[in-house]
N, C-alpha and C positions, 0 to 999 in steps of 0.2 A: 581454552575453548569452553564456550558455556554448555552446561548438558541439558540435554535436549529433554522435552516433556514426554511424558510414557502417556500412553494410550488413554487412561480415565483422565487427565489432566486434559487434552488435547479433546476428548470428545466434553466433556464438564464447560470447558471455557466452550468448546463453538456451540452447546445446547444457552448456553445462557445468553450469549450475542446474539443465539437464534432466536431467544423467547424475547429478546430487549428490541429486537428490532423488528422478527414475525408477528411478534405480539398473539394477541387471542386467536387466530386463524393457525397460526400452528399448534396451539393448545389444544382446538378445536379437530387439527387433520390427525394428532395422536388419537385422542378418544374415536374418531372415529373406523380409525387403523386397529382399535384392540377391537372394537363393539363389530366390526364388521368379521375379521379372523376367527374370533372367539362364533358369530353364530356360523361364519362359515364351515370351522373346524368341527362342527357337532352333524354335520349334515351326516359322514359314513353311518355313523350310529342311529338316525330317523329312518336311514334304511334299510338300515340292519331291522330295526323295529318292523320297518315295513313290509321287505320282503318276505319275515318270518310270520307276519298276520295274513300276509294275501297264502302263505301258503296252508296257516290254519281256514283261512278259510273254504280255498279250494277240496280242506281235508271234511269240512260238515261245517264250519263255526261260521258264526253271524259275522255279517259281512262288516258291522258296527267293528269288529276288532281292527280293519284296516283303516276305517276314516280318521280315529282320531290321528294315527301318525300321518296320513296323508295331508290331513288340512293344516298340520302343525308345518310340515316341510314344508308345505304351500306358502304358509306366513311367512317363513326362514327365507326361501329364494326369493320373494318382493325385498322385504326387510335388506338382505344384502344385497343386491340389486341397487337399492336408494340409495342407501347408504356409501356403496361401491363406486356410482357415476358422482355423487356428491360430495365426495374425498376428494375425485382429483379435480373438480371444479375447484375448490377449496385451496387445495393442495397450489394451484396455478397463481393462487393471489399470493399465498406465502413466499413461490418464486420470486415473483415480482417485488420483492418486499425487501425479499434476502439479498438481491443480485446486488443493490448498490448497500443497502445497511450493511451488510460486513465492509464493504472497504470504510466504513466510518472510522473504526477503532483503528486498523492502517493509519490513515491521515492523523487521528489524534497522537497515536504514537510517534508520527513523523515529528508533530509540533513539539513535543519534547526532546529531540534529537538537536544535539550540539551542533549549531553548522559545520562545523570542522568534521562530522560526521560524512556532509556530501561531498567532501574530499577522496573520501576514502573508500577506493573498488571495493573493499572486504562488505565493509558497510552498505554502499550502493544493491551490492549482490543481495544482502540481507532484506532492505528493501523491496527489489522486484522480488524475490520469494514468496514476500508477504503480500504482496499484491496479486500475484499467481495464486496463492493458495486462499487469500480471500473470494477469488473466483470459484475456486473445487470446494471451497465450507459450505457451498448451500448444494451441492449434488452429495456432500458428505452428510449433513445431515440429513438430505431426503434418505439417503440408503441408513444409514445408524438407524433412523427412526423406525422405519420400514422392518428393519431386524429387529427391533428390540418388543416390536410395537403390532409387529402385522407377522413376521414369518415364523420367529421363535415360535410366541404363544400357539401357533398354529401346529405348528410343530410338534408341541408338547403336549394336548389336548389330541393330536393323533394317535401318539406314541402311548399314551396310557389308555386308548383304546387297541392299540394293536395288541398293548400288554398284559390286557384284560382276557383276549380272544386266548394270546400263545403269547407268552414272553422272547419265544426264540425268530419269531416275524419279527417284532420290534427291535429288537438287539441288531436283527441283519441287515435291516433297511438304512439302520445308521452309522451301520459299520463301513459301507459300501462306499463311504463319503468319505472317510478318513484321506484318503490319497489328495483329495480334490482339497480339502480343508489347509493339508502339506502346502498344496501347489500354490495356493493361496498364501502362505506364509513367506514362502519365497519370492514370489512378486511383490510383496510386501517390502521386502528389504533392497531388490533390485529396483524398483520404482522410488525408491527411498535417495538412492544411490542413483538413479538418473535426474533426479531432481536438482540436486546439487552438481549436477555437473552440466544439465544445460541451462542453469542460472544466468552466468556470465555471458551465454553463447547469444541467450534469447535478448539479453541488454546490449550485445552489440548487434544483434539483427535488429533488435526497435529502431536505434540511432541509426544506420545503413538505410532503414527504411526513412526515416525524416528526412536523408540527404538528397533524397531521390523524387519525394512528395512533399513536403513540408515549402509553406513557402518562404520563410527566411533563406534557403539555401537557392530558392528559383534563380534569383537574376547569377548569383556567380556560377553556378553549377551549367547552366546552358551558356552562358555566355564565355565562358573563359573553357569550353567542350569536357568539362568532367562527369557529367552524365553517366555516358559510358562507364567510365572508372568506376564511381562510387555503385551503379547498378549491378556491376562485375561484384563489387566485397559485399553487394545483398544478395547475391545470388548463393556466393559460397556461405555467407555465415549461415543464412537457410540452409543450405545443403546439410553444412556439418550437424548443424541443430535436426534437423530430418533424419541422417545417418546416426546420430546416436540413439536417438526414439526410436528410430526402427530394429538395432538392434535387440533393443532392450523388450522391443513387441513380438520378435519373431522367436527368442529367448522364452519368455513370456508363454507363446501360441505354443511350443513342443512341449511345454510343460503344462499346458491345458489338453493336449491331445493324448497324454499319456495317459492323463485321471481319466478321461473319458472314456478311453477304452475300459479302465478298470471297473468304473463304473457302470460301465456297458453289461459286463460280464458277470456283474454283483446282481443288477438287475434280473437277469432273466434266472440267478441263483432265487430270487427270495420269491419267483413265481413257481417256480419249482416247489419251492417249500410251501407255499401255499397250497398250491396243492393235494401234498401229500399231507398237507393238517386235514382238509376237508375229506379225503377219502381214509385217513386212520380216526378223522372222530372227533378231532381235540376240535372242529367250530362247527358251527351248521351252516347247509346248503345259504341260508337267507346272509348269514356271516362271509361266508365267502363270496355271495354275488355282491356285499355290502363291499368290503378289501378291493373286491378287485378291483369295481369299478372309481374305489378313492387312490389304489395304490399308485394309479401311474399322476394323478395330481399329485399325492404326498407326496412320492420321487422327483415328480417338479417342482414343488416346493423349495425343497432341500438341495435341487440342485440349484433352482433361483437364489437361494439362501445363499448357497456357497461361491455358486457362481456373478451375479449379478448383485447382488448386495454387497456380497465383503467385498468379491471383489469390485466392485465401483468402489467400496470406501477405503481399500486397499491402494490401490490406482489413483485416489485422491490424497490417502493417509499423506506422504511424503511433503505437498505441498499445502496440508492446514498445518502438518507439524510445525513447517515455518513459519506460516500465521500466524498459530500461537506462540511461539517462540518468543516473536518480534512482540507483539499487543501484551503479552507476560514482561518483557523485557524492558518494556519503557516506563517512562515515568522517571519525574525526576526527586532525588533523594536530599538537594540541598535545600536551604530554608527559604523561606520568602522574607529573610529580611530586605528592609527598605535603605532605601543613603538618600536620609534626607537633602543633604545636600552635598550635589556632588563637588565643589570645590575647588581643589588641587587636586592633580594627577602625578602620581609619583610612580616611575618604572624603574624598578631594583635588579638591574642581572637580567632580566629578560632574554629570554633563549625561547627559541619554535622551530623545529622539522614540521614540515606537513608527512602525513601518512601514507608512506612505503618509501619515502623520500632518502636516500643516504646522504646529503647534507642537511646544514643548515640556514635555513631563508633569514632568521634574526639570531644575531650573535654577539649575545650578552650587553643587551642597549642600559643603561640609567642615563634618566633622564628628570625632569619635573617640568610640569605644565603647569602654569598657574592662573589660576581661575578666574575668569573674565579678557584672556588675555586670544590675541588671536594670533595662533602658530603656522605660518607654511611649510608644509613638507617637502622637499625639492630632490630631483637627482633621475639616473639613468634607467630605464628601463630595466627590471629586473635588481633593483638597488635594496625591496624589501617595501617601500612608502605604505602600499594598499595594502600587504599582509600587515601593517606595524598598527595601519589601522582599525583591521578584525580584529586585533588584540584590545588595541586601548577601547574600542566600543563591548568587548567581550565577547565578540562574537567565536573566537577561538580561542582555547586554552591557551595559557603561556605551556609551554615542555617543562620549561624550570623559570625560577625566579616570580618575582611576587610584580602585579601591578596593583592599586589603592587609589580607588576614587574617594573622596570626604573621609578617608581613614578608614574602607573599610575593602577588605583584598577581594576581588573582583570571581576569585579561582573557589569564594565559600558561599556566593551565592545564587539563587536560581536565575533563569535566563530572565525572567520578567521585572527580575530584580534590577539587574545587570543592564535592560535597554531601558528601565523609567528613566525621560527626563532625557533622553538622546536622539537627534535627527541626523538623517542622514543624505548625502545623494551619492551614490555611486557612478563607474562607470559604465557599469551594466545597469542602467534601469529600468524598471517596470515599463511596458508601452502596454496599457492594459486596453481592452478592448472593451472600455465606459464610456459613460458620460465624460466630457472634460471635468462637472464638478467632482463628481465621484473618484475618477483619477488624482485628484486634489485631496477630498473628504477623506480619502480608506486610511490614512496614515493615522488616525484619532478616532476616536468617538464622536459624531457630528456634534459641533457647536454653533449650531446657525449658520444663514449665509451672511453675515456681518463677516462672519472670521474668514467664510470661502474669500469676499470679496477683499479683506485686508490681505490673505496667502497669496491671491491670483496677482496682487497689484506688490507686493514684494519680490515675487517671482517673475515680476513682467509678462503675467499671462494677459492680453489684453481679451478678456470676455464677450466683453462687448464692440469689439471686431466682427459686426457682421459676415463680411469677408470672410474669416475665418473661422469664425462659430457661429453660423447662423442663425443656430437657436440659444446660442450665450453660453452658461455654464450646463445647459439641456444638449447639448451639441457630442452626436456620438462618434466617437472617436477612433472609428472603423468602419470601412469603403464594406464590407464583409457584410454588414450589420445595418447597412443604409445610411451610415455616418460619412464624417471626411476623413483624408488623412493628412497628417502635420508634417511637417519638413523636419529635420534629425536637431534642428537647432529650437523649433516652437515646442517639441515634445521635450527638450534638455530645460525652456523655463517651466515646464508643467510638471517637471520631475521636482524641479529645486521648490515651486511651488508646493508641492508635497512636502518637502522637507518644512519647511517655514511652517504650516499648517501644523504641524503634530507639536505641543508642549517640549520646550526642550530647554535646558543650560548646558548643552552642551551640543553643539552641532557638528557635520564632517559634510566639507563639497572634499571627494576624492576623484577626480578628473574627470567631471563629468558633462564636460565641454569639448568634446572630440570633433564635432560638428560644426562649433562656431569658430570665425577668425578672429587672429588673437587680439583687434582691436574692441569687439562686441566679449571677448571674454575678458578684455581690462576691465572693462564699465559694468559686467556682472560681477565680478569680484570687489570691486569699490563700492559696487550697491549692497552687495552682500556683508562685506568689511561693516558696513553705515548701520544696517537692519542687526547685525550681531552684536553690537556694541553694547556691551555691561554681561556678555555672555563670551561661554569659552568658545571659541571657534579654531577648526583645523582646516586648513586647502591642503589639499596635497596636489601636486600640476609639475609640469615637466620644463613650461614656457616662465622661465626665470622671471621674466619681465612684471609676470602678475603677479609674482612672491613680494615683491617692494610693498606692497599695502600694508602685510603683515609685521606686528609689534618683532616678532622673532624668527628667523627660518631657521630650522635643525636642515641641514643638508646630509642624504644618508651615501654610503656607496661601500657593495657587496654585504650587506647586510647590519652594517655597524653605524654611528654615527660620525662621520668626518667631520662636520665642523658647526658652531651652530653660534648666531649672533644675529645682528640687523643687517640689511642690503650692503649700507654702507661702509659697515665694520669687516664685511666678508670681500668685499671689493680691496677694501687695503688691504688686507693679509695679502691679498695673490693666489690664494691655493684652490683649490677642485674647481670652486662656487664659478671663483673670478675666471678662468679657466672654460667651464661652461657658459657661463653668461655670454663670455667675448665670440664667444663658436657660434650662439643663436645671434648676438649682436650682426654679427657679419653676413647673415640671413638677411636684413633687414638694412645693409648700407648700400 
């Protein structure tokens, strides 16, 4: 388990995300947080001046002794005043600034996270933490600032006047806090500790909530009556996530209401002592109207300090910790070498568990791919094809054994490395909600529309299908959005058109044809065979029929390779291939 960042770590990184992304406006709401506390904090002592000239003067003295402190306080309460309404004016745009800039560095650290990463709950959890606690860094740093900037100083600019008057008023007024300062340490560790534990709670209540609102879930969720159900496991994971927080609030409240009392009882102590300073001698009359009327601000001060400062940034602490944890954490340490050409693909012992998994999905594959050649992957559901795929494209670690594109092992270099020069289409593909061109364009760096219009016509996106795209490759690509929407089979060729689009010698359709029947998926695979040609190309697909294109089919089943040759060479053996062929054959007589 990695160890967690200590407190100057955690407030250092979120001040400098804060200045990277508040910029000059919160540079600005600090100086005015000191400039304002600092003439605020001087005010007891103008009247301490004050009340001791009005009472020379009342004694025989010119009355010139009370103005100058009068007209100087005068300045001081405008001055803070301005300055006062014009912080949180201020203060309001830094909000706005901070609330989406911190999840920036979230997202950047997401882009360096190994997909094989969003496999894995441990990691997922780490994620939504980071995402929680990029929301609490900009209330944490209002409060950090606020203490360090506006209540401390004030604080301390008190205290060397109380300790000027009496040393022993100053000593009591901050002792009286200690209890409160406690209560605070312990919410600190308890909110630390709920954090981490409605992690998980609060990712299954998000998903509970998409299955209920979201509309990819609409048509089967009403129509097949699971509504009910899925509103049922939102209600409870709510619950639970509610039940934990509250315990941990009502925990929390007993241990605020005990300082309080103490604090209650310290208070009406350091009035008392007051007091008796002015009637034994140690301040004058003007001193003691000065205290008193600052004492019960200073007291709220120090309780604001104790109570609403730390603790807000206490009650935050927990979820910037994992903020920082995550935006510290990332970043990746292998090199950016390049494969100039990727080549031949060579898999030595290949072995993969996914993460928490107790077996294994690939079990000890060698193999060779050779470059320019087009390979079909073939076999049953859960056989291994599309995890064999996240491998050879690198998108997941091997567990053991070496895979080597152009000679160079796949497992030492960075991920930008590792996808130059790769396309792909999946069977989950992007349905983005663009343009149709831009659905095309995002897989590359724009290279004109020469190239959109050579992808779309590889891809068989017909553009210029009024019908279909009324405003051509301008046409958007969401009912949502005032656009249209595409049938499961016209969005399958604007996917593959994506793929074609982006620079590649090495491409993967991994069954990305769920939609189309298997005769419009022969003539895409042929067309795609045609378009691949002098490049390495992999299918992987379940309907045998379309594998006959391919130079070579590996046929996988339970995670290994069963048999691997041409259509024809696998048909006369007899074994798995031939075997399934004749099963879907028999579909089709």
């Amino acid at each position: 388990m990695k160890k967690k960042s200590n407190f100057v770590t955690v407030v250092l990184t979120c001040f400098r995300e804060g200045f990277r992304y508040g910029g000059f406006p919160l540079f600005m709401t600090l100086v005015f947080h000191l400039v304002t506390t600092s003439m605020d904090a001087v005010m007891p002592y103008l009247n301490d001046r004050l009340y001791n000239a009005v009472g020379e003067v009342i004694g025989g003295a010119s009355w010139t002794h009370a103005l100058w402190p009068l007209l100087v306080m005068g300045l001081d309460l405008m001055v803070v005043k301005f300055l006062y309404e014009y912080s949180w004016f201020n203060k309001s745009k830094v909000n706005f600034r901070l609330k989406d800039g911190m999840l920036i560095p979230v997202n950047k650290a997401c882009a360096t996270l190994e997909p094989i990463a969003f496999e894995d709950p441990a990691e997922l959890d780490r994620i939504g933490k980071a995402v929680s606690g990029a929301t609490g860094a900009c209330d944490f740093i209002n409060c950090v600032s606020f203490i360090f900037f506006y209540t401390l100083p004030y604080i301390l600019i008190q205290t060397l006047y109380f300790w000027s008057l009496r040393p022993v008023l100053a000593l009591s007024a901050l002792i009286i806090f200690i209890p409160s300062v406690l209560t605070q340490v312990l919410r600190l560790v308890m909110f630390r500790k709920l954090e981490d534990t409605v992690a998980p709670m609060r990712r299954e209540n998000d998903y509970f909530d998409r299955t209920v609102s979201h509309r990819e879930f609409f048509k089967e969720t009403r129509l097949l009556g699971a509504y009910r159900y899925f509103a049922k496991r939102f209600r409870e994971s709510l619950n639970n996530f509610c039940r934990a927080s509250a315990r941990a609030e009502v925990k929390s409240g007993l241990y605020h209401l005990g300082s309080q009392a103490i604090m209650l009882t310290g208070y009406v102590f350091v009035l008392i002592l007051l007091f008796e300073s002015v009637m034994e001698g140690y301040i004058s009359v003007g001193s003691f109207a000065a205290v008193l009327g600052a004492l019960a601000n200073y007291v709220f001060m120090i309780w604001s300090f104790v109570e609403d400062d730390i603790g807000g940034a206490v009650k935050e602490y927990g979820a910037v910790q994992n903020y920082v944890d995550f935006i510290r954490g990332a970043g990746e340490k292998k090199p950016a070498q390049k494969i100039e050409n990727r080549g031949d693909i060579t898999l030595s012992d290949v072995r993969f568990t996914y993460p928490g998994a107790e077996h294994e999905t690939i079990k000890g594959i060698t193999f060779h791919i050779h470059a320019g050649e087009t390979l079909a992957v073939v076999g049953e559901n859960g056989a291994g094809k599309s995890t064999l795929m996240q491998l050879v494209t690198g998108q997941f670690p091997v567990t053991s054994g070496q895979i080597l594109a152009g000679g160079v092992d796949l497992s030492s270099v960075n991920q930008a490395s590792r996808y130059a020069g790769v396309s792909a289409v999946f069977q989950k593909f992007g349905r983005y909600r663009l343009t149709a061109g831009e659905n095309i364009t995002i897989s590359a760096d724009p290279m004109g529309e020469q190239a959109l219009a050579v992808a779309a016509e590889k891809g068989d996106v017909a553009l210029n299908d009024t019908h279909t795209f009324p405003d051509g490759a301008d046409t958007m690509l969401s009912r949502e959005f005032g656009g249209v929407d595409l049938s499961g089979g016209q969005w399958q060729r604007v996917a593959v058109a994506r793929g074609l689009y982006r620079d590649h010698d090495l491409v993967i359709l991994d069954e990305p044809t769920a939609a189309i029947d298997p005769l419009e998926e022969t003539r895409l695979y042929k067309r795609f065979a045609e378009i691949a040609e002098g490049k390495t190309a992999i299918i992987v697909t379940h309907r045998l029929g379309s594998a006959r294109i391919a130079d070579r089919i590996l046929v996988m089943r339970d995670g290994v390779i069963d048999d691997v040759g041409t259509h024809e060479e696998l048909i006369e053996k007899g074994g798995y291939y031939a075997e399934m062929y004749a099963k879907q054959a028999e579909w089709y007589q």
